[in-house]
N, C-alpha and C positions, 0 to 999 in steps of 0.2 A: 331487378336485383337490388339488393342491398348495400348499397356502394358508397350512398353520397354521403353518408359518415365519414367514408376513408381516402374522400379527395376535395382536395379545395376548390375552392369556387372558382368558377366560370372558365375551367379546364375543358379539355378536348376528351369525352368520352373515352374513345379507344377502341380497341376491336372487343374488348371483353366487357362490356360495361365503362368501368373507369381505368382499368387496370393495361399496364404492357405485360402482355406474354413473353417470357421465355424460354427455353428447351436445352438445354445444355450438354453435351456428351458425355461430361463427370457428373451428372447426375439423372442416368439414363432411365426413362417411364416418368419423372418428375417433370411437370412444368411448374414453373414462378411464376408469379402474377405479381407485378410489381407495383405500388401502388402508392400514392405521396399521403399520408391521411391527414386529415383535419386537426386531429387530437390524437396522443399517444398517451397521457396520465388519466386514468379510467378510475371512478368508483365504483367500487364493490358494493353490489344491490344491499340493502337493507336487509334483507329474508336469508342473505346467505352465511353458513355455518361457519365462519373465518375470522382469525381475529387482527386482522388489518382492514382500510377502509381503501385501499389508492390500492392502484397496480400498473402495468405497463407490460407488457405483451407486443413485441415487434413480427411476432410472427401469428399464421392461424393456421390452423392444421400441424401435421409432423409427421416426417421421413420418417422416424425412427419404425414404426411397423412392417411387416412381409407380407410380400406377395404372391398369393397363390394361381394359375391360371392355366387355360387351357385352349390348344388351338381353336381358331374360329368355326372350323367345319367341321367341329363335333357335334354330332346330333345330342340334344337334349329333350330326354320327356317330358312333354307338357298333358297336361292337366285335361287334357281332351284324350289325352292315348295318342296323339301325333308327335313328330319329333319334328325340331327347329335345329338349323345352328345355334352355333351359341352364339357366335357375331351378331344375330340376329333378334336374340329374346332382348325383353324392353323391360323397364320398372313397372310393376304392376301386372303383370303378367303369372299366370297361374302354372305353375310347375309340379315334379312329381319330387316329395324329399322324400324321407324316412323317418321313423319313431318307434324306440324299442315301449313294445306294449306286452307287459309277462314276459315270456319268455324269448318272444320272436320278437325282429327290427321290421316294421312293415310300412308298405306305402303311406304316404298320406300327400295332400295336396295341402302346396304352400304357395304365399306371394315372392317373388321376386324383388328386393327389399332396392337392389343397387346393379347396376351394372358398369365397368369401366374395360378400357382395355390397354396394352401394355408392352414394350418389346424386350423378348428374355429368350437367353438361350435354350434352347429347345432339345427334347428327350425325346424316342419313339420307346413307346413299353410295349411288347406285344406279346401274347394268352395264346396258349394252347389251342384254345377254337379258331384262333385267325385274327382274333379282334386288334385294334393296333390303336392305340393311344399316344396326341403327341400333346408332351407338357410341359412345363419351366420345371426342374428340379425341385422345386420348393411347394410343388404341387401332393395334395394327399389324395390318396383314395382307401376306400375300406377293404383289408384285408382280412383272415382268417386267422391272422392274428392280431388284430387290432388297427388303429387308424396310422399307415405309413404314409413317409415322402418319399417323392421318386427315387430323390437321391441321399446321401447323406456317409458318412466313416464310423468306425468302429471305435476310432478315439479320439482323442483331439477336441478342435475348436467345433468341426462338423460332425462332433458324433449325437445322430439324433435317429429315432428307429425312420427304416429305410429301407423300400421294394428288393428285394432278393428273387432268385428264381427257384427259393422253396415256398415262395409264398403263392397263394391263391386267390383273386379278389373275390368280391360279393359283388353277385348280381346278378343278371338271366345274360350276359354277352355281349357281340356286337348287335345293333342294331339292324332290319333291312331300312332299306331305300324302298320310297314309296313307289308306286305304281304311276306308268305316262299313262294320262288320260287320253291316249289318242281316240282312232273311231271303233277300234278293234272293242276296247275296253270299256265305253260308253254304249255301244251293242249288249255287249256282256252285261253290263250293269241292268240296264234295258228287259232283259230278257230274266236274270233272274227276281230284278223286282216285279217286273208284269205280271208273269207267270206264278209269282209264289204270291203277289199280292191286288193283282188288279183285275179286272172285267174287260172285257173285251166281247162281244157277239156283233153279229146282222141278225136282223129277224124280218120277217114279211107280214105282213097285217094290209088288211083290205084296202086301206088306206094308203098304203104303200109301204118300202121297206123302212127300216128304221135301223141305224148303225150308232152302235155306245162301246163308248171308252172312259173308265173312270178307274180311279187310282185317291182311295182315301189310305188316311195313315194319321196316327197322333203325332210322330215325328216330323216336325215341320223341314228339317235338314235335309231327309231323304226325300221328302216330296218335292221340296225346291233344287234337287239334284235333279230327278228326273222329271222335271217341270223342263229346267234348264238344258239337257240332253234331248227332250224331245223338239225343244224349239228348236235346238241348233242342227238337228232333222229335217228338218221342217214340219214337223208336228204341233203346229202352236195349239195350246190347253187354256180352257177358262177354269178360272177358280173359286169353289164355291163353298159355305159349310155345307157336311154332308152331316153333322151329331151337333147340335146346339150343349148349351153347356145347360145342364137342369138336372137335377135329381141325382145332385152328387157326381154326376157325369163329367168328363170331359169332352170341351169342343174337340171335332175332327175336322180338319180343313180338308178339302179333295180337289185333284182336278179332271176335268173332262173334253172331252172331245169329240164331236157328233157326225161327224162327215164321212161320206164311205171313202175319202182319199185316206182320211185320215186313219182312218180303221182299218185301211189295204195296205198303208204303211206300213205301220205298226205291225200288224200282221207280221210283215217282210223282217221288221228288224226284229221279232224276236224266237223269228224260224232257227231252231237246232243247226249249227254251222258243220260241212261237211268236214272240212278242216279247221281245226278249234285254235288260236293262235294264244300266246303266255298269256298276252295281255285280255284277251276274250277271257279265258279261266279266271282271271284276277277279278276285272268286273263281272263276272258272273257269281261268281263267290261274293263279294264285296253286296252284289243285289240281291240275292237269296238270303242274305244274314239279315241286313237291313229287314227285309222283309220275313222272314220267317227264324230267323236266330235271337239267341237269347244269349245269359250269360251273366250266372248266378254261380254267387261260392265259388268265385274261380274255377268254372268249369262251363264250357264254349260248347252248345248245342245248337243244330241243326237240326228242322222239323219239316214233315211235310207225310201228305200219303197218296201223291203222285210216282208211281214209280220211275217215271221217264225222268223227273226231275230229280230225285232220289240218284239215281244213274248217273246224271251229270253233273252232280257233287260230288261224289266217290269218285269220276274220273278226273276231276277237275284236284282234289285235294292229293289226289296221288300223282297225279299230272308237279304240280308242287309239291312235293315230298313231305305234305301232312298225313302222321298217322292219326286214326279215327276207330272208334267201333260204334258196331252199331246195337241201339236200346230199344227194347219193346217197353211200350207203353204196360204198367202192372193192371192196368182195368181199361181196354180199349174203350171206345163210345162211338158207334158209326164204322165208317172206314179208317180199317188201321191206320196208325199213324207209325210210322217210319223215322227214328231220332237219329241223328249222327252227330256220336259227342267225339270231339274233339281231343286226342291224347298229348303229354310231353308237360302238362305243368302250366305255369306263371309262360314260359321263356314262350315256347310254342305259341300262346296265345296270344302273345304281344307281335310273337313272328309275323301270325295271320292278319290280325290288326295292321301291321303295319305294307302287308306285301299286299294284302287288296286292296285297304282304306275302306271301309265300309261310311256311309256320312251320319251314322248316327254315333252320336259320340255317349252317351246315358249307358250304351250298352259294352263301349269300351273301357271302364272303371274298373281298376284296381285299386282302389283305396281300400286300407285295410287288410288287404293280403300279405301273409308274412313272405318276406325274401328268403323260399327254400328252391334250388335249383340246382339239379346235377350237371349245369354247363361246366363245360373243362375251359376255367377261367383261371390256369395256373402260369404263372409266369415264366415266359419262354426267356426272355431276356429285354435288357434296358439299355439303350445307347446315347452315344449323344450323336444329333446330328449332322453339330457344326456350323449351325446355321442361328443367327437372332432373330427370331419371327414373331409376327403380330399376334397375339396372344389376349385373351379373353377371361372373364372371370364374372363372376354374381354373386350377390349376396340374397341368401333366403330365409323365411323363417324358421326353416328345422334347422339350418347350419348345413346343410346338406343339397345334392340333386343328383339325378342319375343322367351321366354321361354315355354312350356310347355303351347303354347296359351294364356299368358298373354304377357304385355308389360312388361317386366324389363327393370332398367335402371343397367347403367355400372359405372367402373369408368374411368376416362379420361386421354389421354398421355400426360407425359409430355417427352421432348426430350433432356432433358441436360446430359440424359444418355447415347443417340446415340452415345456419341462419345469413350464410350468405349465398344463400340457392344453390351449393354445392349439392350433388348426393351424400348421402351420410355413409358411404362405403371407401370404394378408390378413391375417391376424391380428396378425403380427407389426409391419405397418405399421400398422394399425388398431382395435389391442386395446394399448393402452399402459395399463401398470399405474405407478401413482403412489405413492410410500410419502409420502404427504403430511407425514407424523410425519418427514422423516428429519433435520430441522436442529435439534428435543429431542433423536432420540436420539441423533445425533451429541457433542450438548454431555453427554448424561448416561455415556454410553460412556468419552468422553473425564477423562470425571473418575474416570472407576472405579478401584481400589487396582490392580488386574490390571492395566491399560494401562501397557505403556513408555515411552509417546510415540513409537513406529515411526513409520518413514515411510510417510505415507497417500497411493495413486496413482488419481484419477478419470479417468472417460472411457473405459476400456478395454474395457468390454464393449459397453456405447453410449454413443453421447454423449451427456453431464451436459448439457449446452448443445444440443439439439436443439430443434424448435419448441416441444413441451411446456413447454421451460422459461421462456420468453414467457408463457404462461401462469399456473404454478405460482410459480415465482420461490423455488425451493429451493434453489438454491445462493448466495444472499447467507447464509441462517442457516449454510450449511455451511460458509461459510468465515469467517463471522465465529466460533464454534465452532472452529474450528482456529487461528483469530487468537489466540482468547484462550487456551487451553490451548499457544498457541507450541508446535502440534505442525507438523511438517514435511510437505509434500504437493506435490502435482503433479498439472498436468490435459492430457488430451490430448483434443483438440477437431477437429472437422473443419466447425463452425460458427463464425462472427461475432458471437455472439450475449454469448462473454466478455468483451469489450471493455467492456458494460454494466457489470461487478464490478469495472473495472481501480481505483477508488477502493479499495476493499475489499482489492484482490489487494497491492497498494502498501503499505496499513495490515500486512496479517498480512507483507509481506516488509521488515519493522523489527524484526518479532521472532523469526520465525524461516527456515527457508529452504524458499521459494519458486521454484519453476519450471514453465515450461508448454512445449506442445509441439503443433506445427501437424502434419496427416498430408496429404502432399503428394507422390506418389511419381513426379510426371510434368507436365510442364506445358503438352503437345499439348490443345488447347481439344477436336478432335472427339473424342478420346479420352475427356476426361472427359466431353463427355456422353451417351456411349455406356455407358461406365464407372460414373460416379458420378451420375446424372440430377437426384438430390434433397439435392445438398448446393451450398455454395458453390464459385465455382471456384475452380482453384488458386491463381489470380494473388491474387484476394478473400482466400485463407486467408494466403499469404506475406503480405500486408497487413496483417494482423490478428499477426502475428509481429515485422512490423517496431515497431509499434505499442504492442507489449508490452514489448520491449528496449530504448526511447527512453523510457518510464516507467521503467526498473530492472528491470521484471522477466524476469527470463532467459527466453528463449523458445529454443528450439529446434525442429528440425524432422524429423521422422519419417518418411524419405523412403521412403514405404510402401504400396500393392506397387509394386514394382518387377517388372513385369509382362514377362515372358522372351518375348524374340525380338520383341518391340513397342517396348518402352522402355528396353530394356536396352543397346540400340546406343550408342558412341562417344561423336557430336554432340546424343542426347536426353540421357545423363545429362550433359554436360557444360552442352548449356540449361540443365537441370532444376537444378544446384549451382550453377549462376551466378548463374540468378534468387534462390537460396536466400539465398547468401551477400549477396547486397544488402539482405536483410532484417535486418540484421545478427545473423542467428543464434547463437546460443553455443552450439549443437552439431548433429550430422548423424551420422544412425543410418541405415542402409539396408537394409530388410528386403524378399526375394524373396517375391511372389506365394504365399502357404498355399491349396492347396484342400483344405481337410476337409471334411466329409460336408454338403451344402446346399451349399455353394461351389461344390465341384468340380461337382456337375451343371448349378448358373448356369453357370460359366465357360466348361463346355465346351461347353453351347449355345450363348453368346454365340459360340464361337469359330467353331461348325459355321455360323454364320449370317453371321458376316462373314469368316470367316481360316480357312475350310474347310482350308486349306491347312498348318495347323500342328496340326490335329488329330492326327497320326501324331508330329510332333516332340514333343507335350506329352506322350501317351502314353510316348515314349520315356525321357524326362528327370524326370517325375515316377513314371510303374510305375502302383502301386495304394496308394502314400503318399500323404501330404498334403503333405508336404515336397520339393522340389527337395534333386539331390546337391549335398553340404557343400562340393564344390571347385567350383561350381558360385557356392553362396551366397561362398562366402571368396572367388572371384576379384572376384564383383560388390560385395563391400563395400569390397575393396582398390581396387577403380576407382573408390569414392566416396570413400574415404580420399584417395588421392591429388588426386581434384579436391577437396577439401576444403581442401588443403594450398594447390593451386595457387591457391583464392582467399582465403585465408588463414583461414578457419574455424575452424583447430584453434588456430591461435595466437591465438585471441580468450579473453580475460578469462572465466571462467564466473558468472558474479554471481550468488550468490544460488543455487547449483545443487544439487540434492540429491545429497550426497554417497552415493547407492546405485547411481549406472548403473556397468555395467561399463566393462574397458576394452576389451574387444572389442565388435562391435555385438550385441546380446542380438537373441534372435529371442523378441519381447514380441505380446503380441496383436496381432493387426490388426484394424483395423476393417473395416465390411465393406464392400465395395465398391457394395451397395447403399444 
C-alpha cells in the first residue's frame, strides 16, 4: 500500500498499513483511518489544468456521497446463469447488468468494478409473486415507471421518486434455489447424461468378452461433472482425446471405462427408478440438457428419438411444474426425432436453469435478450423492519445487476482512491483517511527557509470542510497556521460547514489575502438531487457565499459543472447568475462538465437512465476526451461573462482576492459530482 508518504519515519505500521482505524457511532458505515503524514503543502503536477501551484488536502475520500445496498443473501445473476449472494460476489467477477439497445433494456454481461458492505436500516419490499427484497431505503430498483428508491416523501427535504404499491418492477421475479447434489440427484444426472449421450455395451468375440464405456463431449464442464459423479461411485474413468483438433475441427476430450464391474455399475446407476425422487427429476433434467438440450433465441429445447427417454422428460418437467410442447422436426432424416421446447419466456427458463443446474454454462446465456416478462412483479407493500442490518452493495459496468430477478441499480466508482489501494467504490465514501497531524505540519512547513509564502488553494481535490471535518476540526490549526505566517490561500467548499471558521477566516484576512469560493454550477433543485445527493443545496451554498462577503471576506463562486444540453440553456444560466450575483459574489468562473476516467462512466449511466436521449449528443461533443471542444467551453464562459456583466458582478470591488486567478476562466478542478 501507499502509505509511506503519509507517515513518518520509523513508526509502527499498524494494523492498516500505517494508519489507526476508527469506527465511530455518529458516523455510522464510515471508518477513519487516521494517519500522521510526512507532508501536508502538496504541488500541483505540472500537466494539470489549475491556476494555483500549492495545495493542502487534510482529508482523502468524502462522506459527502449515498449509499445504496442490499441484503447479503440476495441472490445475484452472474454471468454463467448461476446466482451468488451478494456478500459473496468479489471484484472482478462477471455478472448480469442491462443496456437499453432500440427499443428494449436487455441482458448484457458486466465486470463487477467494487464491492463494500455497510450497516443501514433495513426495508422488506415484497411482489405479487412472492418475491421479497430486503434494502436500505436509499436503495433503487427499476420500475415501470422509471428508476425509484425504496423510500422517500412527497415533499419536503425527502421528496425524491419512491416504490409505491402501484408500481411494478422489471424483471423475470424471485429467483430458485439451486439443486442439493445428493446421490438421488447425481443418479439423475448420471442417467440423463449416459443415456442421451454416452456408449455403454458388452460384446463376446472369440477372444473373449469385451465391456466399453465412453462418454465424449466438447463441453469440458459436463464431462468433468460426470467424470466426478462417477468416481465418487466408484466408477473411476480414464481420459482420453476422442477428435484431435484438425480440419477446422474441434478437440473432443472423452472418458472411458473397460471393466465389466464397471459397466454393471453403470448399468445399475442409470436403470429407470421405480420411484423417481425431486431431486432424481432435477439431475436428470439437468443431464439430458447437458447432453442433448440447446438453447438459441431464448427458446430451451430438448431433443432426442428415444421414446422411453422422451417419457421421462415430460414426466420429469411436469413433475416440476414446467410447461412444454412438443415439435416435429419440418424434414425428419432417419428416426424421428422428438423436440420438447420449453414454454413461459426469459423467466421459465432461468427457472429451469437454476432449479436443475445443468454444468454446461455456453448453453445458459442470456445475453442480449430483451427484459420482456409477464411475472406479477407488482408491488404488494414496503416496510420497515426495525432492524440495522449488514448490507451489501457493487459497483458494475452498466451501473446496473439483477437482484433477486429484479433490475437493481448500483452505486458507481469513483477512482481517486486507487491510489491508496482503496477500491474505487465504497471505499471512497467510507474509507476516509485523516492526516490528523496536518495543522503541525502545516505550521512547521510554513516556516521552513525553502517556503516562499506562495499561494495556498484548499478544497480542490475534496472538500477541507466535509462531514469529517465536524469531527476532526482541522482546519481551524490550518488556518490559524496560515494566519500567522500571513501566507495567502483560498478554499473551495461545496459544504456549510466554513461558516464555523469565519472568526478565524476574518483574523488571517487583516493580514494577508483571503478568498473563498462556493461550487454551484446550477440551481434546478431536481437536478441537484439527482446530481449531487450528498452535499448542501445550491441555494444553502449561495447562502454561505452571501455570508462570507458581508463579513469582508471575498467569496466567489465556481459556477461548476455546467452540465451541457441540461444547464447550459439561456433561462438556466441566466437563473443560475442571477441568484449568484445576489450573493454579492466578487467573482464568477464557469467551468463545463469534465468526464475523466470514474466520471465519465457515472455520468453516462446517470444519463442512460434518465436522458437516454443525449447519450449519442455526449458521445458526439465529448469523443473519447474528458474535455468538451474549446469553442464549445469559450462560447459557454462568454455567456457567463456577459450575464455577469448584466448583473454587475465584474464591476464589483475584489476584497481581499488572491491576486493568482487568471483573466480568462481557468479550467481548475472540479469537484465531484458525487
Amino acid at each position: 500500500m501507499r502509505w509511506d508518504a503519509l507517515s513518518l519515519d520509523g513508526e509502527d505500521p499498524g494494523p492498516f498499513g500505517r494508519p489507526v482505524t476508527v469506527d465511530t457511532p455518529e458516523f455510522r458505515g464510515i471508518t477513519f483511518h487516521e494517519i500522521r503524514a510526512k507532508s501536508i503543502i502538496n504541488r500541483v503536477p505540472a500537466a494539470s489544468r489549475v491556476p494555483f501551484q500549492w495545495t493542502i488536502n487534510p482529508y482523502r475520500g468524502c462522506s459527502h456521497a449515498c449509499v445504496y445496498c442490499l441484503s447479503g443473501d440476495t441472490p445475484i445473476l452472474m454471468a454463467d446463469g448461476r446466482t451468488k449472494p451478494l456478500r459473496d460476489v468479489r471484484v472482478g467477477d462477471a455478472v448480469y447488468g442491462t443496456e437499453v439497445v432500440g427499443s428494449y433494456r436487455r441482458y448484457v454481461v458486466t465486470k463487477v468494478l467494487a464491492h463494500w458492505s455497510t450497516v443501514k436500516p433495513a426495508y422488506r419490499i415484497r411482489l405479487e409473486d412472492g418475491t421479497e427484497l430486503v434494502a436500505s431505503g436509499d436503495h433503487r430498483f427499476l420500475s415501470d415507471r422509471g428508476w425509484k428508491y425504496v423510500t422517500g416523501t412527497e415533499c419536503g427535504a425527502a421528496r425524491r421518486p419512491h416504490l409505491t404499491c402501484n408500481n411494478k418492477l422489471v424483471g423475470t421475479g424471485q429467483f430458485t434455489e439451486p439443486p442439493k447434489k445428493d446421490a438421488d440427484y447425481r443418479a439423475g444426472y448420471l442417467c440423463g447424461m449416459i443415456r442421451g449421450d454416452g456408449q455403454l455395451g458388452s460384446y463376446s468375440y472369440p477372444s473373449g468378452d469385451v465391456h466399453r464405456f465412453r462418454l465424449a463431449l466438447v463441453d469440458r464442464e459436463a464431462l468433468d461433472r460426470s467424470r466426478t459423479y462417477l468416481d465418487d461411485l466408484g466408477v473411476p474413468t480414464i481420459e482420453f482425446t476422442f477428435q484431435n483438433t484438425e480440419l477446422g475441427r474441434r478437440q473432443i476430450p472423452a472418458i472411458r471405462n473397460q471393466s465389466k464391474a464397471g459397466n454393471a455399475a453403470i448399468r445399475q446407476m442409470i436403470a429407470w427408478p421405480i420411484e423417481a425422487t425431486t431431486d432424481w427429476y432435477k439431475g436428470f433434467l439437468a443431464g439430458i440438457f447437458d447432453a442433448e438440450g440447446s438453447c438459441s433465441y431464448g427458446i430451451l429445447r430438448i431433443s432426442n428419438t428415444d421414446q422411453e427417454i422422451i417419457k421421462h422428460i415430460k414426466e420429469s418437467l411436469e413433475y416440476l411444474r414446467f410447461e412444454y410442447r412438443i415439435e416435429q422436426p419440418k424434414k425428419p432424416v432417419g428416426l424421428p426425432v422428438i423436440v420438447i421446447r420449453l414454454l413461459g419466456g426469459i423467466a421459465e427458463r432461468l427457472r429451469f436453469f437454476h432449479t436443475v443446474d445443468p454444468a454446461i454454462t455456453r448453453k445458459q446465456n442470456i445475453e442480449g435478450l430483451a427484459i420482456k416478462t409477464s411475472a406479477r412483479l407488482g408491488v404488494t407493500s414496503i416496510e420497515a423492519i426495525g432492524l440495522e442490518l449488514p448490507m451489501y452493495d457493487i459497483t458494475t459496468g452498466t451501473g446496473d445487476f439483477i437482484a433477486n430477478g429484479v433490475v437493481s441499480h448500483n452505486c458507481f466508482a469513483r477512482r481517486t482512491h486507487e491510489y491508496l489501494d482503496f477500491d474505487s467504490g465504497r471505499d471512497f465514501d467510507s474509507q476516509i483517511v485523516v492526516k490528523v497531524n496536518a495543522p503541525e505540519l502545516v505550521r512547521r512547513e510554513l516556516a521552513a527557509p525553502k517556503w516562499a509564502g506562495e499561494p495556498i488553494a484548499m478544497g480542490t481535490n475534496v472538500d477541507c470542510y466535509q462531514r469529517a471535518e465536524g469531527r476532526y476540526q482541522l482546519m481551524p490549526g490550518i488556518i490559524e497556521a496560515l494566519r500567522d505566517a500571513a501566507n495567502p490561500f483560498s478554499i473551495l467548499t461545496k459544504g456549510s460547514l466554513i461558516l464555523r471558521d469565519l472568526p478565524l477566516l476574518e483574523e488571517a484576512a487583516e493580514r494577508t489575502d483571503v478568498s473563498a469560493a462556493v461550487s454551484v454550477g446550477f440551481v434546478d433543485k431536481e437536478l441537484w438531487r439527482l446530481l449531487e445527493p450528498g452535499t448542501p443545496s445550491p441555494l444553502k451554498r449561495l447562502e454561505v457565499c452571501a455570508t462570507l462577503n458581508e463579513h469582508g471576506i471575498a467569496c466567489g463562486v465556481l459556477m461548476g459543472p455546467i452540465v451541457p444540453y441540461l444547464t447550459d440553456g439561456p433561462r438556466q444560466l441566466d437563473a443560475a447568475v442571477r441568484r449568484i450575483a445576489e450573493t454579492g459574489a466578487t467573482s464568477l468562473s464557469a467551468i463545463v462538465l469534465h468526464l475523466r476516467p470514474g466520471a465519465r462512466e457515472w455520468f453516462t449511466h446517470w444519463l442512460r437512465e434518465h436522458h437516454p436521449e443525449l447519450i449519442a449528443p455526449y458521445a458526439r461533443l465529448y469523443g473519447q476526451g474528458a474535455y468538451a471542444p474549446k469553442d464549445y467551453q469559450h462560447r459557454i464562459a462568454q455567456r457567463v461573462k456577459d450575464l455577469a456583466d448584466k448583473y454587475g458582478i465584474a464591476g464589483r470591488r475584489n476584497v481581499r482576492r488572491m491576486p493568482t486567478s487568471p483573466t480568462q476562466p481557468p479550467e481548475p478542478e472540479q469537484l465531484t459530482l458525487l
